[in-house]
C-alpha positions in Angstrom: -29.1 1.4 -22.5 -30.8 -2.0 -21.2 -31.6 -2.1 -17.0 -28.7 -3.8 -15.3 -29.0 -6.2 -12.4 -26.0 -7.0 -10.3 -25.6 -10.8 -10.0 -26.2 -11.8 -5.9 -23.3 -12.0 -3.9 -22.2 -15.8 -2.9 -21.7 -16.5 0.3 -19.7 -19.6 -0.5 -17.6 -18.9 -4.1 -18.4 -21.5 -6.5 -18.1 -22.1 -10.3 -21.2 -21.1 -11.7 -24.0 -22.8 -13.5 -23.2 -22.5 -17.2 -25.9 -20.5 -19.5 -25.2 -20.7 -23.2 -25.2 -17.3 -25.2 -25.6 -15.4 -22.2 -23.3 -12.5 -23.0 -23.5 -13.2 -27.1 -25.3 -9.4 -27.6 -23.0 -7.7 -25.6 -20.6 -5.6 -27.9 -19.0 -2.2 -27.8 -19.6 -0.1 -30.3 -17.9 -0.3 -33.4 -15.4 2.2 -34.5 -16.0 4.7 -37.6 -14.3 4.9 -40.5 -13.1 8.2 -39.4 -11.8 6.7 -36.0 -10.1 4.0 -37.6 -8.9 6.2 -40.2 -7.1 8.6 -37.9 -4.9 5.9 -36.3 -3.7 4.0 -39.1 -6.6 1.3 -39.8 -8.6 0.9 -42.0 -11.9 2.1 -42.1 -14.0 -0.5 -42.7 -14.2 -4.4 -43.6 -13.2 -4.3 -47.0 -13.0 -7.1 -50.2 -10.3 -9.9 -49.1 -10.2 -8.9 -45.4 -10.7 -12.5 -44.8 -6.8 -12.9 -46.3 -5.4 -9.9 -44.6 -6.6 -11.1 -41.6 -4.8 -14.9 -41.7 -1.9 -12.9 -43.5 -1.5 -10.7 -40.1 -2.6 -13.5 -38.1 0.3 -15.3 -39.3 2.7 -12.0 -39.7 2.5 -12.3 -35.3 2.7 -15.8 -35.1 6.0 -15.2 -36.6 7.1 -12.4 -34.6 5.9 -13.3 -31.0 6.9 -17.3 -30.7 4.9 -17.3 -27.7 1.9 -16.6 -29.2 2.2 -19.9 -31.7 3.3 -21.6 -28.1 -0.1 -20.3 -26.6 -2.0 -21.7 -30.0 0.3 -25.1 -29.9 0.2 -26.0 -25.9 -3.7 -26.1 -24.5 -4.7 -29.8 -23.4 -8.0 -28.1 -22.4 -7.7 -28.7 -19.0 -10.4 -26.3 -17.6 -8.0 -25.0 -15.0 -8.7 -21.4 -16.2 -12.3 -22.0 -16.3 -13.5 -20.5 -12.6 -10.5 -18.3 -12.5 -12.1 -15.8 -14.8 -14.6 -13.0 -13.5 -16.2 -12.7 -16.4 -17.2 -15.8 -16.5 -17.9 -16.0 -12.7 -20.5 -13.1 -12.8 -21.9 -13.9 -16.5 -22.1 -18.0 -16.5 -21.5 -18.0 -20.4 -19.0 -20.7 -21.5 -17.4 -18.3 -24.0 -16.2 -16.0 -21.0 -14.1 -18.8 -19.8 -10.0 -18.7 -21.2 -9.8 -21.9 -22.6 -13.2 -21.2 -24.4 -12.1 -17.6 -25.6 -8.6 -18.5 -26.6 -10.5 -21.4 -28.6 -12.2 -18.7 -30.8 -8.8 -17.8 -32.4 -7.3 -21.5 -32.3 -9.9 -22.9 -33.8 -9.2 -20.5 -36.9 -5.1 -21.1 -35.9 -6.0 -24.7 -36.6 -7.6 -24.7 -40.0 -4.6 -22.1 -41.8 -1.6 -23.1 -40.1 -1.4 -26.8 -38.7 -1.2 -29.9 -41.4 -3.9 -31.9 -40.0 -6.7 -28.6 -39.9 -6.1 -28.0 -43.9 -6.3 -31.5 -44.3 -9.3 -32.6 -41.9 -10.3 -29.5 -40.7 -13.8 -30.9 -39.0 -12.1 -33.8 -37.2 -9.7 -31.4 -35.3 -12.2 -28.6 -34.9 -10.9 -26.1 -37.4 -12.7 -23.0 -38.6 -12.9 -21.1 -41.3 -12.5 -17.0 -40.9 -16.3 -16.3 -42.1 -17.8 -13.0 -40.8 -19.9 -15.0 -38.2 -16.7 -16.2 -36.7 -15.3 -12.6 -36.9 -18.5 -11.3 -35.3 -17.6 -13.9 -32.7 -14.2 -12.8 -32.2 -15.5 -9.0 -31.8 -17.9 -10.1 -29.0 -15.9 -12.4 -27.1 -12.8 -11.1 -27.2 -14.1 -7.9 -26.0 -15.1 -9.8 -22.7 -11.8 -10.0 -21.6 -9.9 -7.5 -19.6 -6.4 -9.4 -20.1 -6.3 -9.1 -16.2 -4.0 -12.5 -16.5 -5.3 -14.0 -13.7 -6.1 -17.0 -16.0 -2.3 -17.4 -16.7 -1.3 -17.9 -12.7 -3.5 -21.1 -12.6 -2.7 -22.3 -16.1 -0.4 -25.4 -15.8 1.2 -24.5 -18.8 1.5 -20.5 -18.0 -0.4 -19.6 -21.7 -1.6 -15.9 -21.2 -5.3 -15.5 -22.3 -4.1 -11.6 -22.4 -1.3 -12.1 -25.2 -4.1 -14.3 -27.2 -6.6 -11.4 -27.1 -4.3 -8.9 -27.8 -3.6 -10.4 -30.7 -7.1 -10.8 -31.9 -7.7 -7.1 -31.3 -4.9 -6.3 -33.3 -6.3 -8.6 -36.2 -9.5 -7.2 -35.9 -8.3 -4.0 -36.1 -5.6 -4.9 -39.3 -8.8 -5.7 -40.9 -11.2 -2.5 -40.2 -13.1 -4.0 -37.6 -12.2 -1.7 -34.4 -14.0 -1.0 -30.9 -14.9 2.7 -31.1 -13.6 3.4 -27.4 -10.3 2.9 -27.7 -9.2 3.5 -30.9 -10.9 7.3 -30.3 -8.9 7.7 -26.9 -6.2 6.8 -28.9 -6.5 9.2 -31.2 -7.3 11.9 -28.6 -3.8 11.1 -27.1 -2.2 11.5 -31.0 -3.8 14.9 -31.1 -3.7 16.3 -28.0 -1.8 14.4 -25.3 -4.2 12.6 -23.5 -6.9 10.3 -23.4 -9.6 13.0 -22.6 -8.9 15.2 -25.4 -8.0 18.1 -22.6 -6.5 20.7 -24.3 -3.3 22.3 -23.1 -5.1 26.3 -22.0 -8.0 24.0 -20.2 -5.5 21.8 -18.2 -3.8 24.7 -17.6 -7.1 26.5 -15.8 -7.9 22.8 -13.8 -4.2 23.4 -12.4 -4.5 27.2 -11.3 -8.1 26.3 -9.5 -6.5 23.0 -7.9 -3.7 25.7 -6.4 -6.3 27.9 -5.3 -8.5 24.4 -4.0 -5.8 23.3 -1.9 -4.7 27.0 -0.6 -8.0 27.6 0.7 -7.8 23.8 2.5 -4.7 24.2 4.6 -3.3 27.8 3.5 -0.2 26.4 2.5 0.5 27.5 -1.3 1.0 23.8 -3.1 1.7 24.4 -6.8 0.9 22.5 -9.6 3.1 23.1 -12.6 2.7 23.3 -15.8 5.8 22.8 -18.7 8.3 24.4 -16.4 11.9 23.9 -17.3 14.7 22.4 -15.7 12.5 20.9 -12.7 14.3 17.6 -11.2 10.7 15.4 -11.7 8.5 14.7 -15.0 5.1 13.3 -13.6 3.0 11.4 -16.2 0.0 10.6 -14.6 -3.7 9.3 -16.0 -5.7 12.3 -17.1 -8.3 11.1 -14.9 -6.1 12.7 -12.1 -7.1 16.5 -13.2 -10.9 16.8 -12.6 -12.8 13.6 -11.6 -13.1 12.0 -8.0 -12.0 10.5 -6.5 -8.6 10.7 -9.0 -7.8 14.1 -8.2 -7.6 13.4 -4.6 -4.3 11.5 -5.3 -3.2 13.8 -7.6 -3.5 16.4 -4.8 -1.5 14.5 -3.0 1.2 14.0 -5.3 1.7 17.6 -4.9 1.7 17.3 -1.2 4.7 14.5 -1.4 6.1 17.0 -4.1 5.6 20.1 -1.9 6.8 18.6 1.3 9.9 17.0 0.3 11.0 20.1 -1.4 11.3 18.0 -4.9 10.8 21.0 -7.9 8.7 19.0 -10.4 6.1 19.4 -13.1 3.3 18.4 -16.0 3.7 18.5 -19.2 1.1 19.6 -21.7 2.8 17.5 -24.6 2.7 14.2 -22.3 0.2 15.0 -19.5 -1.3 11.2 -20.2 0.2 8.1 -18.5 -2.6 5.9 -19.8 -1.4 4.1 -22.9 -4.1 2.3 -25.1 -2.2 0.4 -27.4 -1.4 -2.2 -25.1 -5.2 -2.9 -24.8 -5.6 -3.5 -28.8 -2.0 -5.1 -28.7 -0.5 -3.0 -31.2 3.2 -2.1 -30.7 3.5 0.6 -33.3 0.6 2.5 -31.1 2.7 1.9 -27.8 5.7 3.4 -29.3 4.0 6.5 -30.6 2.2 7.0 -27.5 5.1 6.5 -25.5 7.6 8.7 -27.8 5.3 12.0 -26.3 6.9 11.1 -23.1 10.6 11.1 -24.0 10.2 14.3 -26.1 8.4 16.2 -23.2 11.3 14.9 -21.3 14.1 16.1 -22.9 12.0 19.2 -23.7 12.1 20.2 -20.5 15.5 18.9 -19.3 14.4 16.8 -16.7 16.1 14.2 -14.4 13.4 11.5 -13.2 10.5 10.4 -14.9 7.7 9.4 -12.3 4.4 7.3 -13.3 1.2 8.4 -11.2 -1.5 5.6 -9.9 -2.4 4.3 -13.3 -2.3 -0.1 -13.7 -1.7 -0.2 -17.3 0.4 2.9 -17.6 2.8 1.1 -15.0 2.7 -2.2 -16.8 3.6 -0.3 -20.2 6.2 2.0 -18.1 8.0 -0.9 -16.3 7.4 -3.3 -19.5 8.4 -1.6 -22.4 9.4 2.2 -22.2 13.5 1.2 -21.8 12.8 -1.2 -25.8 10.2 1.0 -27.5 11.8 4.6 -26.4 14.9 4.5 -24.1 12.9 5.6 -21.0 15.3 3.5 -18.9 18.4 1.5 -20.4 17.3 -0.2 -24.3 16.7 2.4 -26.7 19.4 3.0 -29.3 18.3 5.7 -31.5 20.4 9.3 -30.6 17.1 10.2 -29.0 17.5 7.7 -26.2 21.2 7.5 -26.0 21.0 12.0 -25.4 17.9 11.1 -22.8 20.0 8.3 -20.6 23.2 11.0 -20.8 20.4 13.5 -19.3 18.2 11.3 -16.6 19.8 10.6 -12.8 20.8 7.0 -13.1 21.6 6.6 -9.6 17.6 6.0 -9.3 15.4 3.5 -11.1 13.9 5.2 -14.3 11.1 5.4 -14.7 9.7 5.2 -11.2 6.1 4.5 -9.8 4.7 7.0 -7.7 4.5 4.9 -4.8 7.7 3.9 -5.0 8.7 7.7 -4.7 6.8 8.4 -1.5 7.8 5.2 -0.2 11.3 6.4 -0.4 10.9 9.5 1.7 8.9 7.8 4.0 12.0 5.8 4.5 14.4 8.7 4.7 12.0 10.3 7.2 11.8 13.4 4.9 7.6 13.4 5.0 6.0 13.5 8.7 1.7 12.0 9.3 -0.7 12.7 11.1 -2.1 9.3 10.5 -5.3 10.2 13.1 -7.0 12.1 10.1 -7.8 9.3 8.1 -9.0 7.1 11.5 -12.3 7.9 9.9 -11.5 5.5 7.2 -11.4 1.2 7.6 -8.8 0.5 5.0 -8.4 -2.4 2.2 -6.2 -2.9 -0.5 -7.1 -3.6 -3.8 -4.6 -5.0 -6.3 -4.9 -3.7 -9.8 -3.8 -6.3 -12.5 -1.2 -4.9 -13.9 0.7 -3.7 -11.4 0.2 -7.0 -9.6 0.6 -9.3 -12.4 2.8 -7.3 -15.0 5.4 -5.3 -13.4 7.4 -4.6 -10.5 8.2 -2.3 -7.7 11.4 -1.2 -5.5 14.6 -3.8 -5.2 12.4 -7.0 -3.6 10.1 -9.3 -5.3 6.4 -8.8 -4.6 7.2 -5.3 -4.0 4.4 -4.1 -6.3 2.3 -5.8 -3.1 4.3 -4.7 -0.4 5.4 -0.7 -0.9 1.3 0.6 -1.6 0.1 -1.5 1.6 3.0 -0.2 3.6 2.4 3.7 2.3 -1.2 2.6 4.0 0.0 1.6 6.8 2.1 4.7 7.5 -0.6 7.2 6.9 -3.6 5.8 8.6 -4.0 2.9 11.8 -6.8 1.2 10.2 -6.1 -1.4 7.6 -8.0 -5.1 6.8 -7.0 -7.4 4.4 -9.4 -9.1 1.6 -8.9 -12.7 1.2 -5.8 -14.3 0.5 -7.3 -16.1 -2.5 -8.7 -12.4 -4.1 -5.4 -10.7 -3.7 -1.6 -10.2 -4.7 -0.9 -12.3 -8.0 -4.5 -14.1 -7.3 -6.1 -10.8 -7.0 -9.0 -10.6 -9.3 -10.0 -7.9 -12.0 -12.3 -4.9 -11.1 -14.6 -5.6 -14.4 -13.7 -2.8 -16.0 -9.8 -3.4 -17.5 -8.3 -4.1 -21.2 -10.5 -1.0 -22.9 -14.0 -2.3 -21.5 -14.5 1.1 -19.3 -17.7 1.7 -21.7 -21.2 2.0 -21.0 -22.1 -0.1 -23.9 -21.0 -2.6 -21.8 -22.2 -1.6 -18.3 -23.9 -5.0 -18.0 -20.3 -7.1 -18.2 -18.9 -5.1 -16.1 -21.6 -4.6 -13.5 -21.0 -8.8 -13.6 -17.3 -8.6 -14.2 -16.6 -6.8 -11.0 -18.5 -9.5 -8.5 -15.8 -11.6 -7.5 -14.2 -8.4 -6.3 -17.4 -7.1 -4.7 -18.2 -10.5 -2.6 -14.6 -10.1 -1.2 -15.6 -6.5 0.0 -18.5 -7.3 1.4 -17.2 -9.8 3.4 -14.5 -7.5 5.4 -16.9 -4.4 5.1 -19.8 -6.7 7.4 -16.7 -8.5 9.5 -14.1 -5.4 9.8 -16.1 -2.5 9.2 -14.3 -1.4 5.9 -15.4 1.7 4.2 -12.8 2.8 2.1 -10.9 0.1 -0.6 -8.1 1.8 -1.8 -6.3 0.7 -5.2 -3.7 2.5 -7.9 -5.1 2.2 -11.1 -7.2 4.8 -12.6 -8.9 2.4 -14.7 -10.1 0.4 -10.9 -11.2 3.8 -9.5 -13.6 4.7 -12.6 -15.1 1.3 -12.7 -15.5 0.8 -8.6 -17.3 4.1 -8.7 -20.0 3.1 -11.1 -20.7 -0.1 -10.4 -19.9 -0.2 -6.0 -23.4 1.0 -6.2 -25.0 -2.2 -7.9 -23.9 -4.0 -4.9 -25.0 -2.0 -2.1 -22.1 0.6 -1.5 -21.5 4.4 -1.8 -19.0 5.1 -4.6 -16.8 6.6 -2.6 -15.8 3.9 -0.9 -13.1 3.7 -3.4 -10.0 5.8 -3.7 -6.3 6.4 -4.3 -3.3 5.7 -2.4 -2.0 8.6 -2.3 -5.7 10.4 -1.4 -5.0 9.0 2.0 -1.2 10.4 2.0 -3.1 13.7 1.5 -5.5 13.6 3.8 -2.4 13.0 6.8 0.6 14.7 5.1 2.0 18.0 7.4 2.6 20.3 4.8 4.5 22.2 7.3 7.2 19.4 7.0 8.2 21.5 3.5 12.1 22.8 4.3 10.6 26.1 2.3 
C-alpha cells in the first residue's frame, strides 16, 4: 500500500485548487468471479456487456422516474461543487457531483435523448467503451452517497441515487468492487458482515458477560436466540469485538439490564448493516432484510430495535415496512402474521437511541453523569441518519434525541460548527462501501472537512471525545484521527457514554 499524507488542515475553508487526474488510480479492488458469482452477478465482463449494460441502464430509468429526472434536470450550476469532501480533501474535478453524475449522463445522453443519437459530439454524448466503464469504476467509487450534495443542489438531484445506479450497472455487467459484494455474501451465508459464525458469537457473548461482571459485579447478560423475549436487537457486527463498537454494545445491555426489558440476539440476523443499499440493488436489500423478519418471528418477539449503525437505520426507517413488512407495507402472509405479532402501540422498528431516550424520559434509568466529566463532548452526525431517516414524533429528531442522550449522561458537551452539522453535516470519508484499505488514501482525504471542524473545538473547547452512531463513522475515525494529529480513541458511541454513567443498581431485579 502507497504512503498516505493527510491533506493540511485550513484555517479558513475554501474551495480548493483543482488538480486534474489526481484520484484517477485510486480503485478498490475488483471482485472475483467467485464473489460475483455467489451473489447473483456475473462473474466477469463478458461478450455484449456493453448492451446489457444500456439495457439495465434503461431497465432503472424506467423503474425509478427520479433517476431519469436526475439525468434530465442539471443546468450545471457548480452548486455541489465545494460541498463534496471528496473533492475538498482530493482537488480532482471528477470528485465534484456535477462532474461524477456527468460520467453516467454523458453515456444517458448518447442512448436515450434524440439529440445524443443524433449529434452525440455537440451535446457531449458518450459511447459505453471500456475506458468509460473503467471511468465509471473509479469515480463512482469516490463517492460515499453521503447526500450532502443534494441539500445545496437547487434542483434537489441526489448524487447518491445516480451512483447507486452506476454500481448496480456495473455490477449487472460483471464488473463488482470486491468489498462489498464479499460482505454481502458473508451476510447470505452466515448472518453478518464479518462472516462470525453462530458458536464464535456465541463465546464473544459469554466473555462480554464475564467482561462486564468483573467491571461492576452486577451480572448483565447478553443473549443469544432466546425465545419469547419482548426486544430483537439487530445491531452492526462491529458491536461484538472491536473498540470502540463494543463499548455501546455494552451499553445496550446496561439500558436493557436496567430497565428490566428481557431482550436478545439472534444468530440468524445478528447484522444490522445492509450492503445492498451501497451497490443500489433492491433484490440484495430484500434478502438481506428478510433474515430479520424470520429471526423475528422465529423467536416471537414484540419490538425490533436497530443498534448505532447509519446505513442500517436509513435501510430500517427507509424500506423495511415495503421490502419485508417490518413496520406497516408488506403484504405477503409473512408480514401480515409479523404485524399481528409486533406491539404496535410503539414505532417499529425503533433506533436504539430512541429506546433509551424513552426511558430517560420515563425516569426508569438513573446517571451518574460525573464519570464521564473526564470526557469534552461533540457530536458527530452520520449521513444517513441525518440526511435519510428520522427519529421520535418531531422533525430533526434524528439531531435532537442522540445530543440530548449526551447531555443527560455527561456535563461536558461542545458543538462543531453549524455549517459541518445536522443536514449540512459532512461525511466521515469512509461511507457508501469505501471502508477499504485499497483506498486509504481517499479516505485519509475524504475525512478532512470533518477533521478541520474537530480541530477547531478540540484547540478552543478542549474536546477529546467526538461521539457519533454509525459503525461505519467509528471504523473510519479510528484509522484515519491519527493522520491528523489525534488518538483514535477520541471517537466513540453514544451509548459508550450511557455506559460509562448508567447505575446498574437502578435494575427493579
Amino acid at each position: 500500500m502507497a504512503e498516505v499524507t493527510a491533506p493540511a488542515l485550513r484555517e479558513f475553508p475554501s474551495p480548493p485548487p483543482l488538480v486534474p487526474g489526481a484520484m484517477e488510480k485510486s480503485r478498490p479492488y475488483v471482485a472475483s468471479e467467485k464473489i460475483q458469482q455467489a451473489i447473483g452477478f456475473p462473474g466477469q465482463l463478458a461478450d455484449g456487456w456493453e448492451g446489457r449494460a444500456i439495457e439495465h441502464m434503461g431497465t432503472l430509468l424506467g423503474k425509478y422516474r427520479s433517476l431519469k429526472v436526475f439525468m434530465d434536470s442539471c443546468v450545471h450550476c457548480g452548486a455541489c461543487a465545494d460541498k463534496c469532501h471528496y473533492f475538498i480533501g482530493t482537488q480532482d474535478p471528477k470528485n465534484m457531483p456535477v462532474a461524477r453524475q456527468e460520467l453516467m449522463r454523458s453515456v444517458y445522453r448518447r442512448y436515450f435523448t434524440l439529440p445524443g443519437k443524433l449529434f452525440p459530439k455537440l451535446v457531449g454524448a458518450r459511447d459505453l467503451t471500456k475506458d468509460v466503464l473503467d471511468e465509471w469504476y473509479t469515480y463512482f467509487n469516490q463517492c460515499s452517497e453521503c447526500r450532502r450534495c443534494s441539500v445545496f443542489c437547487p434542483y434537489g438531484i441526489d448524487t447518491a441515487e445516480v451512483t447507486m445506479a452506476a454500481k448496480e450497472i456495473l455490477d449487472y455487467v460483471g464488473y463488482g468492487q470486491k468489498y462489498t459484494n464479499e460482505i454481502i455474501g458473508k451476510v447470505h451465508k452466515v448472518g453478518n458482515n464479518l462472516g462470525l459464525p453462530g458458536p464464535a458469537l456465541a463465546d464473544t457473548l459469554t466473555g462480554l458477560e464475564e467482561d462486564v461482571k468483573e467491571d461492576t459485579g452486577v451480572d448483565v447478560r447478553f443473549p443469544l436466540d432466546e425465545q419469547g423475549a419482548e426486544v430483537l436487537l439487530v445491531t452492526p457486527s462491529a458491536d461484538f469485538f472491536a473498540e470502540p463498537h463494543v463499548d455501546s454494545l455494552i451499553g445496550y445491555a446496561k439500558v436493557f439490564h436496567a430497565a428490566g426489558i428481557r431482550w436478545t440476539l439472534s444468530s440468524k440476523a445478528s447484522e444490522a448493516g445492509n450492503f445492498g443499499l451501497f451497490i443500489g440493488n433492491y433484490e440484495q436489500l430484500r434478502t438481506i432484510a428478510l433474515r430479520i423478519r424470520e429471526a423475528a418471528l422465529e423467536l416471537g418477539v414484540k419490538r425490533i430495535i436497530v443498534g448505532e449503525c447509519g446505513h442500517a437505520w436509513r435501510v430500517a426507517y427507509s424500506f423495511w415496512n415495503t421490502l419485508v413488512g417490518i413496520g406497516a407495507g408488506g403484504k405477503d402472509p409473512f408480514a401480515i402474521q409479523l404485524q399481528r405479532q409486533l406491539d404496535q402501540s410503539v414505532r417499529q422498528p425503533m433506533h436504539i437511541c430512541e429506546f433509551t431516550w424513552d426511558l430517560i424520559q420515563r425516569g426508569a434509568l438513573k446517571f451518574d453523569k460525573e464519570a464521564n466529566d473526564h470526557r469534552v463532548i461533540t457530536f458527530h452526525d452520520s449521513c444517513n441518519v441525518a440526511r435519510a431517516s428520522r427519529m421520535g414524533d418531531s422533525p430533526g429528531g434524528q439531531f435532537e434525541i442522540p445530543r440530548a442522550i449526551i447531555r443527560a449522561v455527561a456535563n461536558k458537551y461542545v458543538e462543531m460548527a453549524p455549517d459541518t452539522t445536522r443536514e449540512k453535516t459532512f461525511c466521515c470519508g469512509g461511507g457508501g462501501g469505501l471502508l477499504t484499505d485499497e483506498l486509504l488514501d481517499l479516505r485519509v482525504k475524504g475525512a478532512l472537512p470533518r477533521m478541520e471542524a474537530l480541530r477547531a473545538v478540540a484547540d478552543r473547547h478542549g474536546v477529546n471525545f467526538m461521539a457519533t452512531i454509525c459503525a461505519i463513522c467509528k471504523a473510519q475515525f479510528t484509522k484515519v484521527l491519527p493522520y491528523y494529529g489525534f488518538k483514535m480513541s477520541m471517537v466513540g458511541g453514544v451509548h459508550q457514554l450511557v455506559s460509562t454513567a448508567i447505575r446498574l443498581n437502578a435494575a427493579p431485579h
